[in-house]
Every structure is written in C-alpha cells, then in structure tokens.
ZADO-1210 file (C-alpha; in nm, 4 decimals, padded with zeros to 6 digits):
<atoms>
<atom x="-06.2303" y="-06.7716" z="-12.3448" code="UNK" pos="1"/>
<atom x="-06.3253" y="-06.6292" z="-12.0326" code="UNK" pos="2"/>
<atom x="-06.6940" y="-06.5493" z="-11.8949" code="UNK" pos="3"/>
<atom x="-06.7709" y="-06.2510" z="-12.0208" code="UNK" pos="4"/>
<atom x="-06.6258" y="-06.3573" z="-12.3429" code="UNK" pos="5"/>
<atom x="-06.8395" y="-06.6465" z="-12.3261" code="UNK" pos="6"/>
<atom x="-07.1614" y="-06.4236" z="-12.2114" code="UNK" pos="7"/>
<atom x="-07.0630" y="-06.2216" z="-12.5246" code="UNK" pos="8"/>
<atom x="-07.0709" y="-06.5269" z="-12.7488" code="UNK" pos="9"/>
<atom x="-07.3917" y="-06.5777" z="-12.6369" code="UNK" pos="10"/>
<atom x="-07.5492" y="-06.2620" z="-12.6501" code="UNK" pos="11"/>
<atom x="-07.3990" y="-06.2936" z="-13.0197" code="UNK" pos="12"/>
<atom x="-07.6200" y="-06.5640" z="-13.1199" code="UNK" pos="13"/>
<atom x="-07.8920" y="-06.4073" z="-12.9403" code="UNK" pos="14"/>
<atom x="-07.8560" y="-06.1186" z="-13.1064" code="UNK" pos="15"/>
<atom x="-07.8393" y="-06.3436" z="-13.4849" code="UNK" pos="16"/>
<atom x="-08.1470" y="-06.4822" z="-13.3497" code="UNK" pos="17"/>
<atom x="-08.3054" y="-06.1249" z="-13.3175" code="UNK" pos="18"/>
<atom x="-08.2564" y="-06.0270" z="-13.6625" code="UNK" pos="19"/>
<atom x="-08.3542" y="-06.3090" z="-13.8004" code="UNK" pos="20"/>
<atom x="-08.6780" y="-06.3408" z="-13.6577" code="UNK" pos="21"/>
<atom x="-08.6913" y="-05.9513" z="-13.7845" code="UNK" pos="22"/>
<atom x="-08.6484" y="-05.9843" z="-14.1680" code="UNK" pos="23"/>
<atom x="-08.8405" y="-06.3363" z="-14.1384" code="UNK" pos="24"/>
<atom x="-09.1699" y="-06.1654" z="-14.0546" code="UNK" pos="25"/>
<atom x="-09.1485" y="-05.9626" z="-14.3817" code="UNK" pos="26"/>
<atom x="-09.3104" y="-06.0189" z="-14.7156" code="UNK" pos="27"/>
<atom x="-09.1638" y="-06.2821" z="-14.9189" code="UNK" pos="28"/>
<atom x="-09.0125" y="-06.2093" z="-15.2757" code="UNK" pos="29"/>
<atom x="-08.6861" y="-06.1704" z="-15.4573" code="UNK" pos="30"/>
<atom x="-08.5840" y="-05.8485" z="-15.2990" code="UNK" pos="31"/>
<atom x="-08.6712" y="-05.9294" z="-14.9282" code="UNK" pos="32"/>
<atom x="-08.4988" y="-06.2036" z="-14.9985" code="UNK" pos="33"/>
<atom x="-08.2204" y="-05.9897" z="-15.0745" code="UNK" pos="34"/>
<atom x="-08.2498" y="-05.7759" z="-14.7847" code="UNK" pos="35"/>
<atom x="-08.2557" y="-06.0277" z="-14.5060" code="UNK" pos="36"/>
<atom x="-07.9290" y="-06.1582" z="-14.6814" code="UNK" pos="37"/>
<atom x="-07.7434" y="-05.7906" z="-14.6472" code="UNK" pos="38"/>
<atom x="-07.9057" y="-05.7479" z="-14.3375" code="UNK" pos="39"/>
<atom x="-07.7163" y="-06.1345" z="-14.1578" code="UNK" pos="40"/>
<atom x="-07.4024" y="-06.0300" z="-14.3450" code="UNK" pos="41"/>
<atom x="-07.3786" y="-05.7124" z="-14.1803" code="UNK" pos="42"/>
<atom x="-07.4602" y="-05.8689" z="-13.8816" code="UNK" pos="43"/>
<atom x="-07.1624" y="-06.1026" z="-13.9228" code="UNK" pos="44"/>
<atom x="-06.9235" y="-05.8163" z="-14.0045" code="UNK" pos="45"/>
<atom x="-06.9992" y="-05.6344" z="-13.7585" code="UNK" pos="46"/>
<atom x="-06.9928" y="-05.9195" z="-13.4859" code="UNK" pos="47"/>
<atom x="-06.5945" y="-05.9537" z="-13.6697" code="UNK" pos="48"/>
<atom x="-06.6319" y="-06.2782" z="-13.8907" code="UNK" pos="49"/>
<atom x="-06.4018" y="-06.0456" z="-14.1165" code="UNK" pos="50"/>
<atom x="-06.0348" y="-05.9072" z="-13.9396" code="UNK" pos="51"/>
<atom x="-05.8838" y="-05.7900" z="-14.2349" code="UNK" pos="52"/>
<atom x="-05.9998" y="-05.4431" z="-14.1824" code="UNK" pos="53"/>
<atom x="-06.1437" y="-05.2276" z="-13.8968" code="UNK" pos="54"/>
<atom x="-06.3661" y="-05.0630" z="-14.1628" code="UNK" pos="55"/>
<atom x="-06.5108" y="-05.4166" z="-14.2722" code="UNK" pos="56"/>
<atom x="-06.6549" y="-05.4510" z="-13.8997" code="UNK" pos="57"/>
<atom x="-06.7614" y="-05.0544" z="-13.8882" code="UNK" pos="58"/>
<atom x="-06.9495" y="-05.1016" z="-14.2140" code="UNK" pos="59"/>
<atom x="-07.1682" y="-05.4089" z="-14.0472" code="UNK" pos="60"/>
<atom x="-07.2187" y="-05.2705" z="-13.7834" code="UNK" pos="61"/>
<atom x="-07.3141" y="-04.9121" z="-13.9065" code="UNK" pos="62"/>
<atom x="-07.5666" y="-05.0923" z="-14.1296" code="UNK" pos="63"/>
<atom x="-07.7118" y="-05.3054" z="-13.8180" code="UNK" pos="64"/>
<atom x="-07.7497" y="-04.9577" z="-13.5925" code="UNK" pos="65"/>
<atom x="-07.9081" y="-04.7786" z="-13.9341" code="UNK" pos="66"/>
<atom x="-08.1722" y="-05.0187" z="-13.9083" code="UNK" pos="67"/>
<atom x="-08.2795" y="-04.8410" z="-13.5936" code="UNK" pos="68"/>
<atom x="-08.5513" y="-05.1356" z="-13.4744" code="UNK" pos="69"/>
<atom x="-08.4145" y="-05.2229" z="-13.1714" code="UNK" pos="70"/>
<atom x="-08.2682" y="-05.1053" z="-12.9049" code="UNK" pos="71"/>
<atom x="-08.0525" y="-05.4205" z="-12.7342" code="UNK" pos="72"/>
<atom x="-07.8932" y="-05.4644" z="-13.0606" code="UNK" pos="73"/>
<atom x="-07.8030" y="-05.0914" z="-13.1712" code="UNK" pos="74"/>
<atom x="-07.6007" y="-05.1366" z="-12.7944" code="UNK" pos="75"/>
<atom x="-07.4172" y="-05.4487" z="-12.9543" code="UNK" pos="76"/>
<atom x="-07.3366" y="-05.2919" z="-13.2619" code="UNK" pos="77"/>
<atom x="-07.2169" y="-04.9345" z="-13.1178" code="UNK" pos="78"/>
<atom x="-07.0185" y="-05.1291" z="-12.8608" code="UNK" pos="79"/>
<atom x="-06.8503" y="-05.3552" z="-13.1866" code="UNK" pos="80"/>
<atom x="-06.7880" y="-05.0005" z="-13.4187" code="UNK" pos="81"/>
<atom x="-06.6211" y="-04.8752" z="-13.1206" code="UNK" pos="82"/>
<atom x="-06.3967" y="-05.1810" z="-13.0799" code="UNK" pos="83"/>
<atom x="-06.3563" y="-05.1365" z="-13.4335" code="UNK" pos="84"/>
<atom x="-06.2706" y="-04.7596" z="-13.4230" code="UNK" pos="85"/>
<atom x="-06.0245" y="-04.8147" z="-13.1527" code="UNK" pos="86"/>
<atom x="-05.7787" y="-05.0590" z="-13.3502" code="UNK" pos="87"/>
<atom x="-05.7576" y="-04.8303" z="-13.5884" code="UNK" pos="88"/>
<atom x="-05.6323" y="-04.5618" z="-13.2797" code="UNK" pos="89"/>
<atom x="-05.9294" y="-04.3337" z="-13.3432" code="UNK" pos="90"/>
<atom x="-06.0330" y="-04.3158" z="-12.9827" code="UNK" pos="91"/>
<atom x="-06.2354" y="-04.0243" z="-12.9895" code="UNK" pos="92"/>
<atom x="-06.4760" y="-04.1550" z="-13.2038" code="UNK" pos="93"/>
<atom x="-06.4304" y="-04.5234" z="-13.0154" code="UNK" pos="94"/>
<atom x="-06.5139" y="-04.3188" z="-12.7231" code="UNK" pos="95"/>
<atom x="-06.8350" y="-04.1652" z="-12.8630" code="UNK" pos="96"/>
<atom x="-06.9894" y="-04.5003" z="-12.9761" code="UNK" pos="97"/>
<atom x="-06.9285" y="-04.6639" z="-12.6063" code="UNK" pos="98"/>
<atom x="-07.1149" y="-04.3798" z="-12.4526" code="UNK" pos="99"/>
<atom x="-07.3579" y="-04.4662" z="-12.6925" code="UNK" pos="100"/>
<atom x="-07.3854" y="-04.8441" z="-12.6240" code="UNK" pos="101"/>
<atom x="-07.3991" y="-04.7796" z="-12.2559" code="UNK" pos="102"/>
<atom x="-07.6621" y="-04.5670" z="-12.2630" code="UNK" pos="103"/>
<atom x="-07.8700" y="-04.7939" z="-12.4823" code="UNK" pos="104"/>
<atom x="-07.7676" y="-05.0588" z="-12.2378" code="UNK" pos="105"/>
<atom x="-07.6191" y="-04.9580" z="-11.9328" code="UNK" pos="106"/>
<atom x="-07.5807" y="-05.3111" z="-11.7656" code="UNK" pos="107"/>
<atom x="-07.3407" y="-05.4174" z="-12.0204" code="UNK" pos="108"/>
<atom x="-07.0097" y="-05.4441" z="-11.8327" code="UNK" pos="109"/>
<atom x="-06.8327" y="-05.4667" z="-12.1713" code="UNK" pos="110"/>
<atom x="-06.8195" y="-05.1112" z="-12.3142" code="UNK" pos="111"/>
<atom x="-06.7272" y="-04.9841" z="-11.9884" code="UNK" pos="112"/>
<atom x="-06.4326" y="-05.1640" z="-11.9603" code="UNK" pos="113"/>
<atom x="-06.3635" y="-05.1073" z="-12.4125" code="UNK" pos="114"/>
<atom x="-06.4505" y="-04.7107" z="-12.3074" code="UNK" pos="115"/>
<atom x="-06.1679" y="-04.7214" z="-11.9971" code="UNK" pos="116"/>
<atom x="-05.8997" y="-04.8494" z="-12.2355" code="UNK" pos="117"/>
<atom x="-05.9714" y="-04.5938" z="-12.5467" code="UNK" pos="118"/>
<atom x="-05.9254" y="-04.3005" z="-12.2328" code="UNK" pos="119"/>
<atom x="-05.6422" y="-04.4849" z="-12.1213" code="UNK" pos="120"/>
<atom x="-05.4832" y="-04.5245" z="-12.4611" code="UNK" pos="121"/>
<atom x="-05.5510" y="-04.1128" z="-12.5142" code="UNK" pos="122"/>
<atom x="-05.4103" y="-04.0798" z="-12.1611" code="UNK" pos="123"/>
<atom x="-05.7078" y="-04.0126" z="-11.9312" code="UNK" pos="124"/>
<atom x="-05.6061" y="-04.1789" z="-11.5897" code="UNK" pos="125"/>
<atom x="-05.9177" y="-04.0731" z="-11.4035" code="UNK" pos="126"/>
<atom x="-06.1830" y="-04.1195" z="-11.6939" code="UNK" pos="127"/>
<atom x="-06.0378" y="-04.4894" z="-11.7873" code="UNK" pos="128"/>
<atom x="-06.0284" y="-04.5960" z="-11.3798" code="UNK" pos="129"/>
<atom x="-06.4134" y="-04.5269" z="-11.3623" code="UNK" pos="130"/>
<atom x="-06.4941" y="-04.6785" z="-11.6583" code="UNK" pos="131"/>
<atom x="-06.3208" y="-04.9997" z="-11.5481" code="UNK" pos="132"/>
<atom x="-06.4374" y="-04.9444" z="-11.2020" code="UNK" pos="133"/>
<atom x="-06.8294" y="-04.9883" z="-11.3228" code="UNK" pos="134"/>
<atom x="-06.6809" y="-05.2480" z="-11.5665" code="UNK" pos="135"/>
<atom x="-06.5936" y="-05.4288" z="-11.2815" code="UNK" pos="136"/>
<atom x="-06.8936" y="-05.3204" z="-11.0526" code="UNK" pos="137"/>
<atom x="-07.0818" y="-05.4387" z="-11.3021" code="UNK" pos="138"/>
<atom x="-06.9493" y="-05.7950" z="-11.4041" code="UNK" pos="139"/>
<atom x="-06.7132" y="-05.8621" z="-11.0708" code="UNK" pos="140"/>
<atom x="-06.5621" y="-06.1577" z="-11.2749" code="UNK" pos="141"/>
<atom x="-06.4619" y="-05.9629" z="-11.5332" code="UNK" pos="142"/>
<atom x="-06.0502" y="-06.0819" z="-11.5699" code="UNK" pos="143"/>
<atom x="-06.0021" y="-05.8550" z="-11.8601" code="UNK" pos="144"/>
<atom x="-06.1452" y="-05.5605" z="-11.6851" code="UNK" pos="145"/>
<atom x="-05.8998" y="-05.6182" z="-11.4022" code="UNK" pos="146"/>
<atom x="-05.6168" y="-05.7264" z="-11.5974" code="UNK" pos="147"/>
<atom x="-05.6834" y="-05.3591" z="-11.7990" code="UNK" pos="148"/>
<atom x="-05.7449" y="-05.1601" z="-11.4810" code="UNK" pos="149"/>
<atom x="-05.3818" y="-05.3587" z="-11.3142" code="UNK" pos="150"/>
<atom x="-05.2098" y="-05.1870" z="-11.6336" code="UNK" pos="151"/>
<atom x="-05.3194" y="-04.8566" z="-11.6291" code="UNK" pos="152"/>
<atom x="-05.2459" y="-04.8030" z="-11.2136" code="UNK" pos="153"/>
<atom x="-04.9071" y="-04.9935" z="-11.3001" code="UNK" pos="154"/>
<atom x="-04.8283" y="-04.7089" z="-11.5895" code="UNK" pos="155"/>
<atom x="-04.8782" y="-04.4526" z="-11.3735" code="UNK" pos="156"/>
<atom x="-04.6931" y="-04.6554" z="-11.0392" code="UNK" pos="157"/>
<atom x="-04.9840" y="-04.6887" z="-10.8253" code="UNK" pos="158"/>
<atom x="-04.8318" y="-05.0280" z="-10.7499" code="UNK" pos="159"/>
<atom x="-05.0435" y="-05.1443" z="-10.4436" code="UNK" pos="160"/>
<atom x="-05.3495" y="-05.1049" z="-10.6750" code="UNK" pos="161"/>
<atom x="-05.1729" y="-05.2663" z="-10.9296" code="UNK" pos="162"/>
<atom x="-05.0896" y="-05.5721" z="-10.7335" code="UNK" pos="163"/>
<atom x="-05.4597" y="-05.6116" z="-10.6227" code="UNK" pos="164"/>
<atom x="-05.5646" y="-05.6101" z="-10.9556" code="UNK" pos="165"/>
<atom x="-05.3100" y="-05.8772" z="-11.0460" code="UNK" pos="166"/>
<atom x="-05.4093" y="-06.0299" z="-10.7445" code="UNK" pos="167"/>
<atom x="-05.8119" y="-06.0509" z="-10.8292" code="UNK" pos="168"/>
<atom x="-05.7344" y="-06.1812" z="-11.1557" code="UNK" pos="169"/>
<atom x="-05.5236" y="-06.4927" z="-11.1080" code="UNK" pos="170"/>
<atom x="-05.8131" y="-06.5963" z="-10.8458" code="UNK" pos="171"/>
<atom x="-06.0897" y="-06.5376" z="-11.1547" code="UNK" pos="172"/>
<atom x="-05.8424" y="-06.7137" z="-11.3725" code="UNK" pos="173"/>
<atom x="-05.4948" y="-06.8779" z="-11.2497" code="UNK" pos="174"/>
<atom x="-05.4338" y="-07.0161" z="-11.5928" code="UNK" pos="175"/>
<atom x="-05.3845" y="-06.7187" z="-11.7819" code="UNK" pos="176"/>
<atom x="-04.9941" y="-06.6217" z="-11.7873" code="UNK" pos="177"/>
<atom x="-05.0330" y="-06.2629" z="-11.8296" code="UNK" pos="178"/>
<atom x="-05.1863" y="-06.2204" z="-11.4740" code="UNK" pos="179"/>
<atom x="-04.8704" y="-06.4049" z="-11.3261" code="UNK" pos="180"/>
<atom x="-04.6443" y="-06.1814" z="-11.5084" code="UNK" pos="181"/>
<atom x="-04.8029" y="-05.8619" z="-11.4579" code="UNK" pos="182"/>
<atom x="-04.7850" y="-05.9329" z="-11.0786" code="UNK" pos="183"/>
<atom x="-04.4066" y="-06.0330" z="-11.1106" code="UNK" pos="184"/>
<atom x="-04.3133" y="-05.6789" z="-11.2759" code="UNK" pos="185"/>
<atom x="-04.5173" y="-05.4702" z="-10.9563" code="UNK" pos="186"/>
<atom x="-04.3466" y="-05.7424" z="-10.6917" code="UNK" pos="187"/>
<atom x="-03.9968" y="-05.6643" z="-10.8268" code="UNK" pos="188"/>
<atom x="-04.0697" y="-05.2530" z="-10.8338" code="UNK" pos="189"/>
<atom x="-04.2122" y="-05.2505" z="-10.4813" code="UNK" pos="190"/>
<atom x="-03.9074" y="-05.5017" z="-10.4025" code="UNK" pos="191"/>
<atom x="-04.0734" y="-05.8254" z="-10.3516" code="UNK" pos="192"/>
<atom x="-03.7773" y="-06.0402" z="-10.5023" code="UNK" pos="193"/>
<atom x="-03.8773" y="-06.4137" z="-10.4164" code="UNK" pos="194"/>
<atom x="-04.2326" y="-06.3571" z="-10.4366" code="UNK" pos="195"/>
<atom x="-04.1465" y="-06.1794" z="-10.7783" code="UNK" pos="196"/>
<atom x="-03.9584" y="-06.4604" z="-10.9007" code="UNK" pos="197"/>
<atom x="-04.2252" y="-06.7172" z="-10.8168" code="UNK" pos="198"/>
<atom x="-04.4889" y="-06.5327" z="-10.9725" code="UNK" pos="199"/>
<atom x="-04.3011" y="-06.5442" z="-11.2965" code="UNK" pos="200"/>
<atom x="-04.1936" y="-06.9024" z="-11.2636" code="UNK" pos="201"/>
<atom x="-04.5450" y="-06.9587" z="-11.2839" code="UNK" pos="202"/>
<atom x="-04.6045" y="-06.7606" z="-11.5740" code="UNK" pos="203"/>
<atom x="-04.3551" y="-06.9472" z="-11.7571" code="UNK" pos="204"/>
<atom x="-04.4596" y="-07.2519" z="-11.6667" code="UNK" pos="205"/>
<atom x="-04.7913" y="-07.1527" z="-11.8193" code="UNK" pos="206"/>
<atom x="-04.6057" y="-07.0191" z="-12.1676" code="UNK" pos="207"/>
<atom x="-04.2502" y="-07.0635" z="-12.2174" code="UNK" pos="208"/>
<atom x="-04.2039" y="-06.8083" z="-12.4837" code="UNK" pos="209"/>
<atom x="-04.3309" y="-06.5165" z="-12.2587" code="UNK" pos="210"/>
<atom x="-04.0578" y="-06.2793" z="-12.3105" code="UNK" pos="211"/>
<atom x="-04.2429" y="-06.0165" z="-12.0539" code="UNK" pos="212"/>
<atom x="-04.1917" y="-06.2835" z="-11.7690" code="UNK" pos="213"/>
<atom x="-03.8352" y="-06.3672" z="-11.8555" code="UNK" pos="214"/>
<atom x="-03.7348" y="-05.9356" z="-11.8641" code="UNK" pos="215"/>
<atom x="-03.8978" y="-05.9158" z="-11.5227" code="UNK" pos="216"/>
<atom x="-03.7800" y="-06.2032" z="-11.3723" code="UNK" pos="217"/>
<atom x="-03.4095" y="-06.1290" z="-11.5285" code="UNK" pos="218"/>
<atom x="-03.4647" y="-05.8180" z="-11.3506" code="UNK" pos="219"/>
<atom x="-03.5303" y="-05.9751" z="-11.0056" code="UNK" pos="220"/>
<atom x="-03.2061" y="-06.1751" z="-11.0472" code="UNK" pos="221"/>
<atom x="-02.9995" y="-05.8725" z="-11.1064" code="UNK" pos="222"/>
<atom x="-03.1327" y="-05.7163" z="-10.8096" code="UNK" pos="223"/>
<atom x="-03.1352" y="-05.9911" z="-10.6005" code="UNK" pos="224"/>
<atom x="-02.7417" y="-05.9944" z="-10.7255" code="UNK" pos="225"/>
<atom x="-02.7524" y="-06.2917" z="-10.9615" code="UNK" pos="226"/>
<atom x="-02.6193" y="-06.1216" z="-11.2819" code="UNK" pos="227"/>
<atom x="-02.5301" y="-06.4454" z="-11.4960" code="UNK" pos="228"/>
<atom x="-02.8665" y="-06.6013" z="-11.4307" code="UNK" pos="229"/>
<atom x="-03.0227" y="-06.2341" z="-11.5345" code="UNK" pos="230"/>
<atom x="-02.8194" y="-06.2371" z="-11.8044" code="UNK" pos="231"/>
<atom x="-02.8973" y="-06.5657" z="-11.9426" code="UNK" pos="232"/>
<atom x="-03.2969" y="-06.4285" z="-11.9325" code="UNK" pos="233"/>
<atom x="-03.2770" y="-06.1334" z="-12.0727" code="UNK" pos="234"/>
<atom x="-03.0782" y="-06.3307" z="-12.3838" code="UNK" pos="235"/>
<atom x="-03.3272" y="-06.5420" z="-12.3703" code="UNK" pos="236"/>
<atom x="-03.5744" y="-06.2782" z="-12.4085" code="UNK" pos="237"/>
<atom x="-03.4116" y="-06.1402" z="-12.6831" code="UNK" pos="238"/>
<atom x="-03.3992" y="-06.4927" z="-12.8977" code="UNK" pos="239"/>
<atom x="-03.8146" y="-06.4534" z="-12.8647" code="UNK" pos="240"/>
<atom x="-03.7721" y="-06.0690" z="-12.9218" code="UNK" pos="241"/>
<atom x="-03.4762" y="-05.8958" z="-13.1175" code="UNK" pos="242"/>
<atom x="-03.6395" y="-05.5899" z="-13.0548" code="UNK" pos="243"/>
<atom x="-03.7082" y="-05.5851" z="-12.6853" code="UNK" pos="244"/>
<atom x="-03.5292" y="-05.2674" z="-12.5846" code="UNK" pos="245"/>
<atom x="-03.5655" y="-05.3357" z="-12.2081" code="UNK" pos="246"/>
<atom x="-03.3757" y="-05.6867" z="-12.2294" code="UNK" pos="247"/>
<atom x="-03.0608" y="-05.4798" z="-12.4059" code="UNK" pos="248"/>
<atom x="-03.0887" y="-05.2470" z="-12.1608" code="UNK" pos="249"/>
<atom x="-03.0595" y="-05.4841" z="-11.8933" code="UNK" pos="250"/>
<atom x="-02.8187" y="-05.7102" z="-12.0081" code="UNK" pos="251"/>
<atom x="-02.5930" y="-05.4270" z="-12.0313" code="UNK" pos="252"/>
<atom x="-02.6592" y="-05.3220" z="-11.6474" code="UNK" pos="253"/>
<atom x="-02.5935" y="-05.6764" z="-11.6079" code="UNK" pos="254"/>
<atom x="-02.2417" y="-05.6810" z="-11.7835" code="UNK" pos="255"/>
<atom x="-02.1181" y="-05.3592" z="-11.6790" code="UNK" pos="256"/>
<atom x="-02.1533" y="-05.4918" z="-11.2800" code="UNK" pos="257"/>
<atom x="-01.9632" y="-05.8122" z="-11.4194" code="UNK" pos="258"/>
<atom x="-01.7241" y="-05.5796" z="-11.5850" code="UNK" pos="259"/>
<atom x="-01.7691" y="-05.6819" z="-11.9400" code="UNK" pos="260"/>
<atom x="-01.7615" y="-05.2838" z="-12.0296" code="UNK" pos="261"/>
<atom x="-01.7244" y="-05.4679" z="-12.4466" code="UNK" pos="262"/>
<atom x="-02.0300" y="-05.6341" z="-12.4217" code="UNK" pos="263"/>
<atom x="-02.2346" y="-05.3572" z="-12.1678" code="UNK" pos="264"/>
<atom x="-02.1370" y="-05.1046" z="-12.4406" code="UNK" pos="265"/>
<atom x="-02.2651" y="-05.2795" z="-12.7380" code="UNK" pos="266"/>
<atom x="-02.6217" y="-05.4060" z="-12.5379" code="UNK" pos="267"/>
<atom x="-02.6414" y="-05.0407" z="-12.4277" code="UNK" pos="268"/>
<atom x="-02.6260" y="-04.8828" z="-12.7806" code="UNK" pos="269"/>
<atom x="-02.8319" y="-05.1681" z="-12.9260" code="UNK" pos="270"/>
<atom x="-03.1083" y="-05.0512" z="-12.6278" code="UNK" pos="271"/>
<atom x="-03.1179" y="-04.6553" z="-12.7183" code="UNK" pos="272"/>
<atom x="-03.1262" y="-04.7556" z="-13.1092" code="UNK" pos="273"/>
<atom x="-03.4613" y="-04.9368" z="-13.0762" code="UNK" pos="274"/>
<atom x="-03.5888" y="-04.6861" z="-12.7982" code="UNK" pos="275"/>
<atom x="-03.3917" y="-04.3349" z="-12.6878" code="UNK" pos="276"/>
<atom x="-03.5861" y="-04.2811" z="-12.3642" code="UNK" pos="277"/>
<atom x="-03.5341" y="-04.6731" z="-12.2014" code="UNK" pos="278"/>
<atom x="-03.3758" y="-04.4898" z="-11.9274" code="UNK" pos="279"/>
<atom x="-03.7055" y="-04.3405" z="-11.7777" code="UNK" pos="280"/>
<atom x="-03.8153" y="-04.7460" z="-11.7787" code="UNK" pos="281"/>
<atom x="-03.5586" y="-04.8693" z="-11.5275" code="UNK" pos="282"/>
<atom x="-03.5744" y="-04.5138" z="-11.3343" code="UNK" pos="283"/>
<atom x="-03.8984" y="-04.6307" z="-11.2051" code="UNK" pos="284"/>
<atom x="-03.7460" y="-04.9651" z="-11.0820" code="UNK" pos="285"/>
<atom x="-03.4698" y="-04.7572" z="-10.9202" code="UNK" pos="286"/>
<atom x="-03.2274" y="-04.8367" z="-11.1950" code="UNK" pos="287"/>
<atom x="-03.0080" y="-04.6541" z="-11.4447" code="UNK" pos="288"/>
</atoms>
C-alpha cells in the first residue's frame, strides 16, 4: 500500500466516523434504527467492501452523496462512483463525478490523478497530463500518479518524460516491480541496452513471473545481438502468457535472424492471430 493509499485508508475511517456520529445524533426508534443501518452499508459499498459489481459501489455511494449533509464526504463518494464508473469504461460519466469531487475538495490529489486516467483511457493526451500534473503538484509522493503519468508520455513516445517519471517513482518506491520495468521498456526504445537490462533484472528480481520485464528485456538481448538468450525470454514470457502477442512477435524476429524461417513463420502467424496490427508495436522500437 503506498501513502496515498494509506492517507485514503484513513480518510476512509474518518469518513465512517463522520456518518456515524451523523445518524447517532438522531431520534432513537425502530426505523432510525433502520436508517443508520442503510446509511453504514452504503457507506461500505461505496468505499468497495463489495467487487462483484461496479454498480454495487455506484449504488453506495449514490446513496451517501443523496444524503447531501456534508460536503468532505459527497467529495469521497463522487471520487469512489467515478472509480466505479470507470471500470465499467464509462469515462464520460467517470469524468463528470471527478470534476465533481474536486470541486467539493480541491486538495484531494486522488481524483486528479482517477480524472487523468479516464481522459487518458478516452484518449485525451493534454487533459490527462494536467490532471496528473496537479495530482502530482498536489501529493509530490504520489507513485501511482507518476507511474500513470510515465504511461501515458510512453504511449505517445515522449520517452525522456517517460523515463523521469519512471525515474521519480522507483525513488518514492524501489520495491514496486512495475516502476523497474516500465523504465526498462523507455531505456531499450531510446537505446539504453545495459542500463535497460539492469533495470529489468531488478524487476525480476522483485517478481519472477513479470512477463512485461522478460518481453522488454528479451528485446534488449535481440538488439544487443543475443538472439538465443532473447529467445529463451520471450518463451518464457509466453509460459506466464499464451496470449502475449509481442513475445510471438519477437521470438519470430529472433528466429528468422537465426534462420529458423519453420519456427519464425509459425511465431509470426501465432503473433497477427492474437493481434493484426503488432507491427506498429515494434515500429516504434525501430523494428519490423
């Protein structure tokens, strides 16, 4: 758990603590009874004691912001429908109930950064870099936020922003793998082999089964020349991940250079099945 998740676990219970010292200032009797009851278990949908279904945390929390009595924890509860909205790839309406929690509570770092990934997943470069940019302004040890931000300027190959992103954070947090690994993929596409390859040792060394670390350091051994100990990750890879398009497509790059045109063939074919376009991926890498 990082720090903000931790500040969010907090401001959880704070926020239980809120509404119970709400409904316990009411009238006794059967039905307040009954209402302080609805009103905790909405408060425990909506703060996602329940992941079977996005619309199980969007019904808690709609019922928490209907209650309209306070401010601080209407921001909470837009912020959670939101995060709720989004995994069910309604970002539009994700989008809407960030802008909402902000402006109930615009020091809350956290539905900036929720609001910059819902533009980024509708494909809004510009909108979802501010929105991480005051996620970050706001909380500067935010690793999520940067982690996020690190993804969007690697989609669209602004890979020296990338890389600082990366960069700030494995300093917040050097045991989390996925900051190791993103910064191996931008060091092999700007052609930073060794440091590439020691960036996802580490990652590895932090979790064995990441198959992302093993494509991109596969991928630095191929162009660094090394084609059987590329090959040997990206079939490694693919034992984690059947379905990893990228790993068949680079095996077969792999092969064909070792002239193995049999097994390059079959990896190839097995690559456009699961995705037509993997091409365009190893175009950016200057590969084909």
């Amino acid at each position: 758990m990082d720090s903000i998740e931790r500040a969010a676990s907090v401001t959880r219970g704070l926020l239980s603590i809120f509404v119970l010292l709400l409904v316990l200032d009411k009238p006794s009797g059967a039905q307040e009874t009954e209402r302080k009851t609805n009103i905790l278990e909405s408060l425990a949908l909506c703060n996602g004691i329940d992941r079977s279904s996005p619309e199980i945390q969007i019904d808690g929390c709609t019922a928490i912001i209907n209650l309209g009595q306070h401010s601080t924890a209407a921001a909470i509860a837009y912020n959670n429908r939101g995060d709720a909205y989004a995994k069910k790839g309604d970002y539009d309406r994700a989008i809407i109930d960030f802008d909402q929690s902000i402006k109930l509570n615009p020091t809350n770092a956290k539905p900036y950064n929720n609001r910059g990934v819902a533009y980024f997943k509708k494909g809004g470069y510009i909108l979802a870099i501010e929105s991480l940019d005051q996620a970050v302004k706001l909380f500067p040890q935010y690793t999520k936020a940067f982690l996020n931000r690190a993804e969007i300027h690697q989609k669209y190959r602004h890979h020296d922003l990338a890389a600082k992103d990366y960069d700030a954070a494995i300093r917040l947090d050097p045991a989390l793998n996925v900051g190791w690994s993103g910064r191996c993929w931008v060091r092999v596409v700007i052609g930073q082999l060794q440091a590439a390859m020691e960036d996802c040792n580490k990652a590895l060394q932090l979790e064995p089964s990441d198959a992302a670390a093993l494509e991109w350091r596969a991928l630095a051994h191929f162009k660094m020349g090394q084609l059987e100990a590329a090959i040997d990750d990206y079939s490694f890879a693919l034992k984690l991940d059947p379905t990893l398009a990228r790993a068949f497509y680079g095996r077969a790059l792999a092969k064909f250079k070792k002239g193995d045109s049999v097994g390059g063939t079959a990896d190839m074919t097995a690559a456009k099945d699961l995705q037509a376009a993997i091409a365009d991926e190893f175009d950016q890498v200057g590969l084909q």
